[in-house]
N, CA, C and O atoms as a GROMACS GRO file, in nm:
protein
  524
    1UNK      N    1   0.445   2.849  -8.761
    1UNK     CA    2   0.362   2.913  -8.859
    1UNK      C    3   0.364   3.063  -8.842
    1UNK      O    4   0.376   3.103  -8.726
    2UNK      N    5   0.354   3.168  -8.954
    2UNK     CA    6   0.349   3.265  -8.956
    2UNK      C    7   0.232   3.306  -9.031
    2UNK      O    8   0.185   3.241  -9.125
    3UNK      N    9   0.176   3.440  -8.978
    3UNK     CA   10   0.115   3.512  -9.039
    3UNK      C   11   0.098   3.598  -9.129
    3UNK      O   12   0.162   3.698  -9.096
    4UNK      N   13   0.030   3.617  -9.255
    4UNK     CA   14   0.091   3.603  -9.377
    4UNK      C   15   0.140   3.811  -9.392
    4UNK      O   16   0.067   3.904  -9.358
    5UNK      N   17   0.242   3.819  -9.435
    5UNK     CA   18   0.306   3.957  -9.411
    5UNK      C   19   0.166   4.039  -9.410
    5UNK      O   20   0.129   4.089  -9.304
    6UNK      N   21   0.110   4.049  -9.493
    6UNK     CA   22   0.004   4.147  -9.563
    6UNK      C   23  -0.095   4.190  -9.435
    6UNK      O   24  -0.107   4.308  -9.403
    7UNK      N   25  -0.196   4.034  -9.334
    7UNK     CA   26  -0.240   4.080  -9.234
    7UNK      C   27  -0.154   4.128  -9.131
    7UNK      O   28  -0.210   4.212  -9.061
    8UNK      N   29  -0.010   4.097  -9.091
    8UNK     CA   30   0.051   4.175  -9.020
    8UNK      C   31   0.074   4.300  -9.010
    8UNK      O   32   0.065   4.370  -8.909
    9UNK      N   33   0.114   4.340  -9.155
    9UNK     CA   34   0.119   4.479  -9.216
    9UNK      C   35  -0.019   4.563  -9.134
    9UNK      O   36  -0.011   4.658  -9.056
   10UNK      N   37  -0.107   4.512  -9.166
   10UNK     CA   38  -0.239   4.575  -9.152
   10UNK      C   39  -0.279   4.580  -9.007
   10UNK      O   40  -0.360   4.665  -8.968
   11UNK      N   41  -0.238   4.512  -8.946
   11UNK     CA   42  -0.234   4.477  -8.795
   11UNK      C   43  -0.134   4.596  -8.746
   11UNK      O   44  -0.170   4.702  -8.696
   12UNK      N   45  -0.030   4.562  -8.766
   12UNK     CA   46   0.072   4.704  -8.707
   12UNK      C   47   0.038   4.809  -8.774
   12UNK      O   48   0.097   4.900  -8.715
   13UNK      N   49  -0.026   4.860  -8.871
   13UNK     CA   50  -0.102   5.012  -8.912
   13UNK      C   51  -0.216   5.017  -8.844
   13UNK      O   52  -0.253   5.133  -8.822
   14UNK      N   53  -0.276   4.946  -8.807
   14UNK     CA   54  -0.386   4.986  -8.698
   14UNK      C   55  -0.361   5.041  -8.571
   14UNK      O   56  -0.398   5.148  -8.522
   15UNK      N   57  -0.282   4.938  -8.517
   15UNK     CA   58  -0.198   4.982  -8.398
   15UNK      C   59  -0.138   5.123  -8.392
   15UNK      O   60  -0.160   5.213  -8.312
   16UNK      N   61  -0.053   5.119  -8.506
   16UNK     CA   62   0.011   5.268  -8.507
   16UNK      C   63  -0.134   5.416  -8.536
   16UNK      O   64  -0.137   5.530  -8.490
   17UNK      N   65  -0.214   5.357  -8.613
   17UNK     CA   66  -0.327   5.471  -8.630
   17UNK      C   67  -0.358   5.525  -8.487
   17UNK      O   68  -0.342   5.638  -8.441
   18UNK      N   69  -0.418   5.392  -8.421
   18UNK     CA   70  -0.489   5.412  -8.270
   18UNK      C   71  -0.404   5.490  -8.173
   18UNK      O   72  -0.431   5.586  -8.101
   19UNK      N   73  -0.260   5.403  -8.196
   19UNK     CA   74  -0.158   5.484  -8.103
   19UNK      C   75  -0.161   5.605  -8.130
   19UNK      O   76  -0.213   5.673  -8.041
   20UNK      N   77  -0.114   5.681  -8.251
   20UNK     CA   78  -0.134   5.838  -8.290
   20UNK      C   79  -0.277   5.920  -8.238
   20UNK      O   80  -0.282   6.039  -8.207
   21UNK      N   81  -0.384   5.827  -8.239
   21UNK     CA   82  -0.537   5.910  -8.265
   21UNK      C   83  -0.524   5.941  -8.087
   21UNK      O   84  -0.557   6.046  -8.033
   22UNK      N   85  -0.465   5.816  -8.016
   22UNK     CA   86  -0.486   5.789  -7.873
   22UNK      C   87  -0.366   5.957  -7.818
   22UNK      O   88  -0.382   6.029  -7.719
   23UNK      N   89  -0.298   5.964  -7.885
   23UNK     CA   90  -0.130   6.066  -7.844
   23UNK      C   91  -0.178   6.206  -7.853
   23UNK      O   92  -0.141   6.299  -7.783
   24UNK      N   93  -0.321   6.211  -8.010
   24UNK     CA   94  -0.370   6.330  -8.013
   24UNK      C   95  -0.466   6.359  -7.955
   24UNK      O   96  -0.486   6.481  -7.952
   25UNK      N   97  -0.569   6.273  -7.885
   25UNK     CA   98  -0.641   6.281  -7.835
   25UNK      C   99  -0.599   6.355  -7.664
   25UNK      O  100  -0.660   6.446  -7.608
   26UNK      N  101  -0.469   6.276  -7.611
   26UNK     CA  102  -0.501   6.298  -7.504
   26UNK      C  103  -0.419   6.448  -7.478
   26UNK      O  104  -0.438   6.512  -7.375
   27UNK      N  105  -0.326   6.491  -7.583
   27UNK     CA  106  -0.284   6.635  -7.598
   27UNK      C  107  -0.420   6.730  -7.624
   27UNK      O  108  -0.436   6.831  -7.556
   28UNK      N  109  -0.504   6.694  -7.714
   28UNK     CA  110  -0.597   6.789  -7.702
   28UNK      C  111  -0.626   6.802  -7.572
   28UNK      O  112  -0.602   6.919  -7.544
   29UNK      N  113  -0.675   6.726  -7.450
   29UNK     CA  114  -0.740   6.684  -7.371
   29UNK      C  115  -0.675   6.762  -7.271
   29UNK      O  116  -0.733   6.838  -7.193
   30UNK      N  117  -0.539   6.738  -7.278
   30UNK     CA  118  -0.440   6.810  -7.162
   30UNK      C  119  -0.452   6.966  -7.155
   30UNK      O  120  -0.451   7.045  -7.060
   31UNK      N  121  -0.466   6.983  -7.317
   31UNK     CA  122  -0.516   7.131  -7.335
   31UNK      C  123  -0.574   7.161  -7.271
   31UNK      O  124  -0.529   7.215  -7.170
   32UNK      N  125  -0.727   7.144  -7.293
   32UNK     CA  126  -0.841   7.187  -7.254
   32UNK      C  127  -0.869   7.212  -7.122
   32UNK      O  128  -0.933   7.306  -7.075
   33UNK      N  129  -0.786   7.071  -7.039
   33UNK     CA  130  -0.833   7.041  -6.923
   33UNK      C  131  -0.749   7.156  -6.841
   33UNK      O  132  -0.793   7.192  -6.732
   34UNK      N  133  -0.618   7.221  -6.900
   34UNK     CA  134  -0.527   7.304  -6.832
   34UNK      C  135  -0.613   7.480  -6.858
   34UNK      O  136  -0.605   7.574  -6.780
   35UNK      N  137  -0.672   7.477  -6.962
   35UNK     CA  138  -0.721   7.570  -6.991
   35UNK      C  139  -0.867   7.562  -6.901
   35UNK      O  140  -0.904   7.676  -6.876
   36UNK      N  141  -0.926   7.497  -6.866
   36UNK     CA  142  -0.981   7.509  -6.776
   36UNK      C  143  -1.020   7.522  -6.664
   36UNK      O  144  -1.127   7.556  -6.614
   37UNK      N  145  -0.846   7.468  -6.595
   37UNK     CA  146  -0.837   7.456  -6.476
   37UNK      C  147  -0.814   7.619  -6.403
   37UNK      O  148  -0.863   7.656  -6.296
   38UNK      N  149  -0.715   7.713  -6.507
   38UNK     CA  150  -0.748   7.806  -6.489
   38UNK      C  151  -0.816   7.924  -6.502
   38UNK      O  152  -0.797   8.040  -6.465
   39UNK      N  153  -0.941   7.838  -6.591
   39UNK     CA  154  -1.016   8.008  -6.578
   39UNK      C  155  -1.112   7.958  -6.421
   39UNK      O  156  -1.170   8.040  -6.350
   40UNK      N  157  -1.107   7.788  -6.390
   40UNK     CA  158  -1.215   7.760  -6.277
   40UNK      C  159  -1.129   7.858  -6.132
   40UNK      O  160  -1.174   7.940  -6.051
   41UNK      N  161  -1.012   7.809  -6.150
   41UNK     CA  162  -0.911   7.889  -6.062
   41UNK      C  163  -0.962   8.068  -6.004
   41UNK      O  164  -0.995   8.123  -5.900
   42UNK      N  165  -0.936   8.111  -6.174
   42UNK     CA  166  -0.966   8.248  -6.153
   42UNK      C  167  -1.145   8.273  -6.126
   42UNK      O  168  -1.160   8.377  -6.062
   43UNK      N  169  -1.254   8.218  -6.152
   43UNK     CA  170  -1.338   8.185  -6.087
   43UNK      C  171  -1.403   8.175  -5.960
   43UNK      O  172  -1.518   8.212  -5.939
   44UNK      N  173  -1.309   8.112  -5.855
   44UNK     CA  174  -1.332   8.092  -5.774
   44UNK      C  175  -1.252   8.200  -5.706
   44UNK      O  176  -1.292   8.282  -5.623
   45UNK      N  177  -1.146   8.186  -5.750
   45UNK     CA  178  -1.064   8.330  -5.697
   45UNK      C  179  -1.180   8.461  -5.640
   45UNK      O  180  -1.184   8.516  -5.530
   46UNK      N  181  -1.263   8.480  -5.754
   46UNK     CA  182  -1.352   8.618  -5.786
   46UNK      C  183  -1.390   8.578  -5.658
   46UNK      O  184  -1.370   8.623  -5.545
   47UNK      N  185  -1.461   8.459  -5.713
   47UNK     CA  186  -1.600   8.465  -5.625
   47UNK      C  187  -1.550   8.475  -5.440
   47UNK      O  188  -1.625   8.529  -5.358
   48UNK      N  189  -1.467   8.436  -5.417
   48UNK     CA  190  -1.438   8.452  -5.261
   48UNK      C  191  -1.376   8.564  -5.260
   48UNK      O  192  -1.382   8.625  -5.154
   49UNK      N  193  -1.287   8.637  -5.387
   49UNK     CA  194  -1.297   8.809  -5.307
   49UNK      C  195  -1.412   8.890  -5.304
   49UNK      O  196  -1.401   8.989  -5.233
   50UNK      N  197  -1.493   8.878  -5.348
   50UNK     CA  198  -1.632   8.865  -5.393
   50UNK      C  199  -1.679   8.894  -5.268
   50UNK      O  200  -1.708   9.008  -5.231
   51UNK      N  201  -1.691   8.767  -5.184
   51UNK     CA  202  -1.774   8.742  -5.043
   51UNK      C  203  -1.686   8.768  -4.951
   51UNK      O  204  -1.742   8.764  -4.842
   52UNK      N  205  -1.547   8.798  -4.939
   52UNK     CA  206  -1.505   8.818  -4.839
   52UNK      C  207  -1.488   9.038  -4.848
   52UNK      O  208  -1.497   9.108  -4.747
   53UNK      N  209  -1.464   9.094  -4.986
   53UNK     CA  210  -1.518   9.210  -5.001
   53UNK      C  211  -1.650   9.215  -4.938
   53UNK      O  212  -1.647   9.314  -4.865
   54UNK      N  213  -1.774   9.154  -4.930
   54UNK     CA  214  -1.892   9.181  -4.927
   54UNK      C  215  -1.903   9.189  -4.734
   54UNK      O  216  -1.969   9.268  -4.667
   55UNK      N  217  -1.820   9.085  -4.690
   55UNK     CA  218  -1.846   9.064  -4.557
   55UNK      C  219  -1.721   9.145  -4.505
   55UNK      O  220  -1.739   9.123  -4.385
   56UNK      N  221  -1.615   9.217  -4.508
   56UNK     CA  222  -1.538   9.316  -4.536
   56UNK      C  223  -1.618   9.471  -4.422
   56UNK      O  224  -1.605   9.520  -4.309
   57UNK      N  225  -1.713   9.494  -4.570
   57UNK     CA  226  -1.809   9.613  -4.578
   57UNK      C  227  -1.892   9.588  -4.442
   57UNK      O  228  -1.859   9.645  -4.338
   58UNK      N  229  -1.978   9.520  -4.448
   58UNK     CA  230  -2.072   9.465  -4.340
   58UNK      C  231  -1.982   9.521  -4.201
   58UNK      O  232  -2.022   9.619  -4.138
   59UNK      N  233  -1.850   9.444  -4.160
   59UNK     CA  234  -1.779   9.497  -4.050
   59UNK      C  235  -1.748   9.604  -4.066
   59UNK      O  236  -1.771   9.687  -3.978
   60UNK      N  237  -1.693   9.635  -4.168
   60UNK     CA  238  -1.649   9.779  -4.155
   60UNK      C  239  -1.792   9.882  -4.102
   60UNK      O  240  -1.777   9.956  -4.005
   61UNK      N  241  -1.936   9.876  -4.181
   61UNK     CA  242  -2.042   9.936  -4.139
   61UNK      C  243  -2.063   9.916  -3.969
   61UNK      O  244  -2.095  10.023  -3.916
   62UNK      N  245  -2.055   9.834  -3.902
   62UNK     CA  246  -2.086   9.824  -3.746
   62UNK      C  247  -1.946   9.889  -3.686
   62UNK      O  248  -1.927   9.879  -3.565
   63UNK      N  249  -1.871   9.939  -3.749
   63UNK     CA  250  -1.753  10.103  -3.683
   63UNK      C  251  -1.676  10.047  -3.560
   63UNK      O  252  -1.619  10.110  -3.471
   64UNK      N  253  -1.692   9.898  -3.579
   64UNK     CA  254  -1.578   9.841  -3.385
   64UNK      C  255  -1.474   9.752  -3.467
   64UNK      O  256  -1.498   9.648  -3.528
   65UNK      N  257  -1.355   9.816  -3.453
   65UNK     CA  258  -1.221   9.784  -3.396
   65UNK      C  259  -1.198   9.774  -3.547
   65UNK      O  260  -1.171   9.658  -3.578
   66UNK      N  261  -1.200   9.849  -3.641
   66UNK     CA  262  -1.176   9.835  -3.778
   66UNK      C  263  -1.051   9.773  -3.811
   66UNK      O  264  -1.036   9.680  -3.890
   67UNK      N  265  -0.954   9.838  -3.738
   67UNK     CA  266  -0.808   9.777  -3.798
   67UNK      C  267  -0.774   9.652  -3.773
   67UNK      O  268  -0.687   9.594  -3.837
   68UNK      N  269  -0.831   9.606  -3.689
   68UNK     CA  270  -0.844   9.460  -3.646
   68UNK      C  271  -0.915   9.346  -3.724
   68UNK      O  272  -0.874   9.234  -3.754
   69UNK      N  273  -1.031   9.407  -3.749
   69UNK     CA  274  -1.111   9.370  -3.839
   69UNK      C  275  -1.043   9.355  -3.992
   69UNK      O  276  -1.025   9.240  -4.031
   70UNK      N  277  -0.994   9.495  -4.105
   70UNK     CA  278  -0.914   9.437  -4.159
   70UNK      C  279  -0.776   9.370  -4.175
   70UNK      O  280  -0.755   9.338  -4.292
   71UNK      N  281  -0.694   9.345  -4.103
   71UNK     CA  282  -0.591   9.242  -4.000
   71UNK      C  283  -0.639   9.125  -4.084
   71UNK      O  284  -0.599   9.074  -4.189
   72UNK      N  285  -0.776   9.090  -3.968
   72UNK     CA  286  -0.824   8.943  -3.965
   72UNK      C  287  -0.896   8.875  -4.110
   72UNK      O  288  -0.884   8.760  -4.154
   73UNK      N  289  -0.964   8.978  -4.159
   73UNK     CA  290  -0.991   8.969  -4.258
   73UNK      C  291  -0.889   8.943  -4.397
   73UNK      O  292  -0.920   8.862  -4.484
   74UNK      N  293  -0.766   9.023  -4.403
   74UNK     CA  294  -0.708   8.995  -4.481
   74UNK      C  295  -0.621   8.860  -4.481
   74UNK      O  296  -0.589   8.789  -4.576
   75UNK      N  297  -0.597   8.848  -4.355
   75UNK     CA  298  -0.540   8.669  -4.367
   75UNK      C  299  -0.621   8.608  -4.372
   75UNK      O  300  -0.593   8.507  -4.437
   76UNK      N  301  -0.757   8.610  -4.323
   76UNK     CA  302  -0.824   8.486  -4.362
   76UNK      C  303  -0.838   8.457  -4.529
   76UNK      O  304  -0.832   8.345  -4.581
   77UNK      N  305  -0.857   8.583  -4.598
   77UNK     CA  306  -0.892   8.586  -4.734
   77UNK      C  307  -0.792   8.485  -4.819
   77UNK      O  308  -0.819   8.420  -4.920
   78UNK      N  309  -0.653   8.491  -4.737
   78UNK     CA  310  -0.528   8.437  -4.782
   78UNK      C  311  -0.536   8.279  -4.742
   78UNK      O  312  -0.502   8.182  -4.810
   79UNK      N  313  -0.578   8.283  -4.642
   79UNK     CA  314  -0.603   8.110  -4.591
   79UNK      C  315  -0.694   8.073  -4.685
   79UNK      O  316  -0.657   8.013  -4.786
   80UNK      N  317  -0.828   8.106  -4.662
   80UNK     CA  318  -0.909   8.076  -4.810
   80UNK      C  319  -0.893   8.064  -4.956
   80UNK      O  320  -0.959   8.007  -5.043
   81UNK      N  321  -0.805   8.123  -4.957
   81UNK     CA  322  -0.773   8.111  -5.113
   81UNK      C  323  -0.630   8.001  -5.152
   81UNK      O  324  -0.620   7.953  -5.265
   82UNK      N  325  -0.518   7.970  -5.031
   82UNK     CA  326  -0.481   7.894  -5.023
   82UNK      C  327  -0.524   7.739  -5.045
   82UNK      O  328  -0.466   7.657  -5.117
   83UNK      N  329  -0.661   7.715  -4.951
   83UNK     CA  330  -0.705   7.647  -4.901
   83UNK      C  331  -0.789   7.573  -5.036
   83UNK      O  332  -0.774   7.455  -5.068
   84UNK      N  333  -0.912   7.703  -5.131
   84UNK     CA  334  -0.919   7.659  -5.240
   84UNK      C  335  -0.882   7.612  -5.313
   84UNK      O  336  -0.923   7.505  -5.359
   85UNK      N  337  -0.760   7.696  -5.362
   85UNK     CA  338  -0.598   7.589  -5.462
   85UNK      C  339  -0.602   7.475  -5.426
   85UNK      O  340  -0.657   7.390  -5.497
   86UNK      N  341  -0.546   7.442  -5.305
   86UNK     CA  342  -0.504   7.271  -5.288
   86UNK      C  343  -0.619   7.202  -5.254
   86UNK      O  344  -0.581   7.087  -5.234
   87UNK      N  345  -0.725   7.208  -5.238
   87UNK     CA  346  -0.866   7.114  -5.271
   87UNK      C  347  -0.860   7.122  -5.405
   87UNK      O  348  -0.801   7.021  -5.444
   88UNK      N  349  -0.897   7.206  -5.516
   88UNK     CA  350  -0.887   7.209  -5.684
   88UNK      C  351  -0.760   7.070  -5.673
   88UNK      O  352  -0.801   6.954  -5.668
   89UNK      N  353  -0.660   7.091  -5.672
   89UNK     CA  354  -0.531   7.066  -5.725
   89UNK      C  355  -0.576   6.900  -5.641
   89UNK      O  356  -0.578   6.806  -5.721
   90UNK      N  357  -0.609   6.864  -5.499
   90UNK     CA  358  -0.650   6.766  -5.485
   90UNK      C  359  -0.730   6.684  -5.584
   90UNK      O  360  -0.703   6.569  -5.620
   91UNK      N  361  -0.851   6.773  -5.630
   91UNK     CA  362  -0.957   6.701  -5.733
   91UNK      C  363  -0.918   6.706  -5.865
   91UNK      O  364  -1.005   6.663  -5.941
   92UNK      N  365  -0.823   6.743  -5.916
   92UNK     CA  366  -0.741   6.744  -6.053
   92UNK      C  367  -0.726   6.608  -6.052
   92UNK      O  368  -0.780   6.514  -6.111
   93UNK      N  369  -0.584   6.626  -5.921
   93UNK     CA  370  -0.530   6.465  -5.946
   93UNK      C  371  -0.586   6.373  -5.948
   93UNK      O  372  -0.570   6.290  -6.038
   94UNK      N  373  -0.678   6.356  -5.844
   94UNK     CA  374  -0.801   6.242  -5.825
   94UNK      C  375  -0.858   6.216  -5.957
   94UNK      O  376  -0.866   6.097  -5.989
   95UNK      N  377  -0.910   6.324  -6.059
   95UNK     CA  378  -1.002   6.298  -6.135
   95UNK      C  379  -0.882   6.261  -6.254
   95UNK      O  380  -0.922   6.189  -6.346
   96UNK      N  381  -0.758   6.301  -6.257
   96UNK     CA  382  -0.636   6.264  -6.352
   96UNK      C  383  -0.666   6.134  -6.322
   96UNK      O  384  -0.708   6.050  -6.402
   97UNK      N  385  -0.641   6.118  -6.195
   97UNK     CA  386  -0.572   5.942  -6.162
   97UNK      C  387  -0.651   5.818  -6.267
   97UNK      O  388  -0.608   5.724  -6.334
   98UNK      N  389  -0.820   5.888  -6.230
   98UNK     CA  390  -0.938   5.810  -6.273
   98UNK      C  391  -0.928   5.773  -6.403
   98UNK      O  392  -0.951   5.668  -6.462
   99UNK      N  393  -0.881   5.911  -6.446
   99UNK     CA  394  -0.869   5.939  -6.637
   99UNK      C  395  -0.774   5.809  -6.678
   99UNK      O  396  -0.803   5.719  -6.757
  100UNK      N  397  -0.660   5.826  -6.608
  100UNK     CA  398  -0.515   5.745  -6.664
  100UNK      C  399  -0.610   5.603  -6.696
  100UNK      O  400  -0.664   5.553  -6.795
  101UNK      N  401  -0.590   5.562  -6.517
  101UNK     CA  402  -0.665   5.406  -6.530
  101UNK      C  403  -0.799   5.385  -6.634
  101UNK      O  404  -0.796   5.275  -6.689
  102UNK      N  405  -0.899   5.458  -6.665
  102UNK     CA  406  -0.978   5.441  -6.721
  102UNK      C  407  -0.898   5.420  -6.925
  102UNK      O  408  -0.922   5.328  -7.003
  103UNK      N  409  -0.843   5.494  -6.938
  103UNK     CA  410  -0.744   5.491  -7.000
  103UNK      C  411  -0.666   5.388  -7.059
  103UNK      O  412  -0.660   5.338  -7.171
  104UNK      N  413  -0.596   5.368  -6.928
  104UNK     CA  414  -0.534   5.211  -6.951
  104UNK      C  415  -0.563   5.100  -6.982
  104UNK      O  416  -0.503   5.023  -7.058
  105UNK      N  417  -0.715   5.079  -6.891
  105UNK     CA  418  -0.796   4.981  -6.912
  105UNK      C  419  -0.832   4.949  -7.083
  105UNK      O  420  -0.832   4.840  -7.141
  106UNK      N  421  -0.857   5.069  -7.131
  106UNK     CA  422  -0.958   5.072  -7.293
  106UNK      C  423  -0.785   5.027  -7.345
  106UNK      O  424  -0.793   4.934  -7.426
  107UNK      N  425  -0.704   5.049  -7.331
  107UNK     CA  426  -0.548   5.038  -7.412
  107UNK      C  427  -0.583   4.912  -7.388
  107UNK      O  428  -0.630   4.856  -7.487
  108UNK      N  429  -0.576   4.840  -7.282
  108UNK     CA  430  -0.506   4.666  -7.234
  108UNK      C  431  -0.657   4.624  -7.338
  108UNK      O  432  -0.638   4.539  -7.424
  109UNK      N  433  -0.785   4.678  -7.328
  109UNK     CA  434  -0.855   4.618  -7.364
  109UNK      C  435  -0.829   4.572  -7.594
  109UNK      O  436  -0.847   4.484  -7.679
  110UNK      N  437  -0.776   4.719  -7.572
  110UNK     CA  438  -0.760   4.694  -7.737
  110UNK      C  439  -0.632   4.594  -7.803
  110UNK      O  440  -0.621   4.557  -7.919
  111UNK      N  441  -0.539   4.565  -7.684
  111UNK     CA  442  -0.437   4.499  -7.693
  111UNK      C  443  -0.464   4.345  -7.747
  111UNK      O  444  -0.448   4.274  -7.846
  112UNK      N  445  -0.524   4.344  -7.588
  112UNK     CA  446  -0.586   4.211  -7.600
  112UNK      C  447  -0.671   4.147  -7.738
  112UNK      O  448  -0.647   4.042  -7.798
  113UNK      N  449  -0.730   4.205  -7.752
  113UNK     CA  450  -0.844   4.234  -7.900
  113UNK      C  451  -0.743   4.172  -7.977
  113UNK      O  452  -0.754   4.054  -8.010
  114UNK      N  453  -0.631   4.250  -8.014
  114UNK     CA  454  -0.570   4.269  -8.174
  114UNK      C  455  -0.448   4.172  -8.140
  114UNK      O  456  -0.360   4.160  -8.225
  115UNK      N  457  -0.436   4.078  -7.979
  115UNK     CA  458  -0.344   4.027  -7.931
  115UNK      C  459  -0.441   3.862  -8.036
  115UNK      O  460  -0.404   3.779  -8.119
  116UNK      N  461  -0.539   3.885  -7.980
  116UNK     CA  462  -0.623   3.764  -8.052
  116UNK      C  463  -0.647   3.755  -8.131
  116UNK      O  464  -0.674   3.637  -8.151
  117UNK      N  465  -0.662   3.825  -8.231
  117UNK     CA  466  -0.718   3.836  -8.367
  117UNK      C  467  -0.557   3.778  -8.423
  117UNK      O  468  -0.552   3.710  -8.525
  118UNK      N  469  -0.461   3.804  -8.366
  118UNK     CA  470  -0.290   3.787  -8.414
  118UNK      C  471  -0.318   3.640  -8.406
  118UNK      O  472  -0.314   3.577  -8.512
  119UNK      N  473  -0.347   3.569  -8.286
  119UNK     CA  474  -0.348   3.440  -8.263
  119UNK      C  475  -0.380   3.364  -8.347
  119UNK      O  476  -0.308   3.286  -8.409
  120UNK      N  477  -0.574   3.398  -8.362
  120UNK     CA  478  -0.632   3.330  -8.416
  120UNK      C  479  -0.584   3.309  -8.613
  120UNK      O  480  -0.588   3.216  -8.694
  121UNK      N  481  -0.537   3.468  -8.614
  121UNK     CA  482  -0.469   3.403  -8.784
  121UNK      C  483  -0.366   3.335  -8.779
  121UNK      O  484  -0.340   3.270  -8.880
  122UNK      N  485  -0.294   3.329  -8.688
  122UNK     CA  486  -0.131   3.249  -8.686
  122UNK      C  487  -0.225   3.117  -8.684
  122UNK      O  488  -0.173   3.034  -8.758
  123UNK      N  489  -0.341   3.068  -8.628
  123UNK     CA  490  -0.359   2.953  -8.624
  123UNK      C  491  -0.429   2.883  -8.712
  123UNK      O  492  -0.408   2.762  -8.709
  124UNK      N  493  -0.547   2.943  -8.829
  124UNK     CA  494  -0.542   2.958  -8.891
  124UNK      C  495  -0.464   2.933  -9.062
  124UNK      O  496  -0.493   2.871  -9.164
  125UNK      N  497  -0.342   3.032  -9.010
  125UNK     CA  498  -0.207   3.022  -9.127
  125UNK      C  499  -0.182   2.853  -9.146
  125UNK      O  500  -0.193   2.782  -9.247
  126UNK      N  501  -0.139   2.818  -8.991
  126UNK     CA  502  -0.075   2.694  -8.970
  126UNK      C  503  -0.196   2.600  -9.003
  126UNK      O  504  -0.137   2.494  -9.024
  127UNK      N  505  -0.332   2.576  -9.021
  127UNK     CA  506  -0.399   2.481  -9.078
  127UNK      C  507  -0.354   2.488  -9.196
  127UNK      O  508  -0.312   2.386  -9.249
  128UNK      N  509  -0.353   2.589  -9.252
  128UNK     CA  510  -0.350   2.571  -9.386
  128UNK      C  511  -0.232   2.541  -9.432
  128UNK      O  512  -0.213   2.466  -9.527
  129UNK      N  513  -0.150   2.596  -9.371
  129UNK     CA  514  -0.022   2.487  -9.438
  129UNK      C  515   0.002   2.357  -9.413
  129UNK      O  516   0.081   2.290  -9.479
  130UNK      N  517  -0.065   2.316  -9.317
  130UNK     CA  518  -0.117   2.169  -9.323
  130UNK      C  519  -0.181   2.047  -9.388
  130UNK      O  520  -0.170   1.925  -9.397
  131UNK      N  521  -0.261   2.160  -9.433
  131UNK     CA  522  -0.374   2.103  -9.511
  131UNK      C  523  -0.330   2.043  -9.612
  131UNK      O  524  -0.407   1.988  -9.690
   0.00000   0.00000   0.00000
């Protein structure tokens, strides 16, 4: 038994709608999320030259062993800001990973859906040509 062209028709234009809405959705998304990642980037950037300028000054004001002081200071600033990046870039992926699967799940879930609704008219079809 087959299902009669017309609900198929309508069945694979749904599919294809969702697929497109799902393709634009997650390009907007990629946008945003890239556009955000770097202004949080440059953000955080500030804010620790920020505090490491601030604590900088402080040593420099107590007048012992300055050049040493900025030495130490300037690599640490570099470790820190290293160190920021790849925690961010850690919690990207993590929170990507979450996205995908969460993602996937709502896909398999709509599959399934429109996998049954296929069934139930093929079965359906075939009463009636029985009948």
């Amino acid at each position: 038994g087959c299902v009669p062209l017309s609900q198929q028709e309508c069945l694979t234009e749904t599919l294809l709608r969702a697929k497109k809405a799902r393709l634009q959705a997650e390009r907007k998304l990629k946008e945003t999320v890239e556009q955000q990642v770097q202004v949080d980037d440059k953000l955080a950037e500030l804010q620790l030259r920020l505090n490491s300028v601030q604590q900088l000054v402080t040593a420099l004001d107590d007048g012992t062993h300055t050049s040493k002081v900025v030495s130490w200071h300037s690599k640490m600033e570099e470790v820190q800001l290293e160190n920021l990046r790849l925690q961010r870039a850690v919690d990207r992926l993590t929170d990507q990973a979450k996205t995908w699967e969460d993602k996937n799940t709502s896909q398999e879930n709509v599959v399934s859906h429109l996998e049954t609704r296929l069934v139930t008219q093929q079965h359906k079809h075939e009463e009636q040509l029985l009948a």
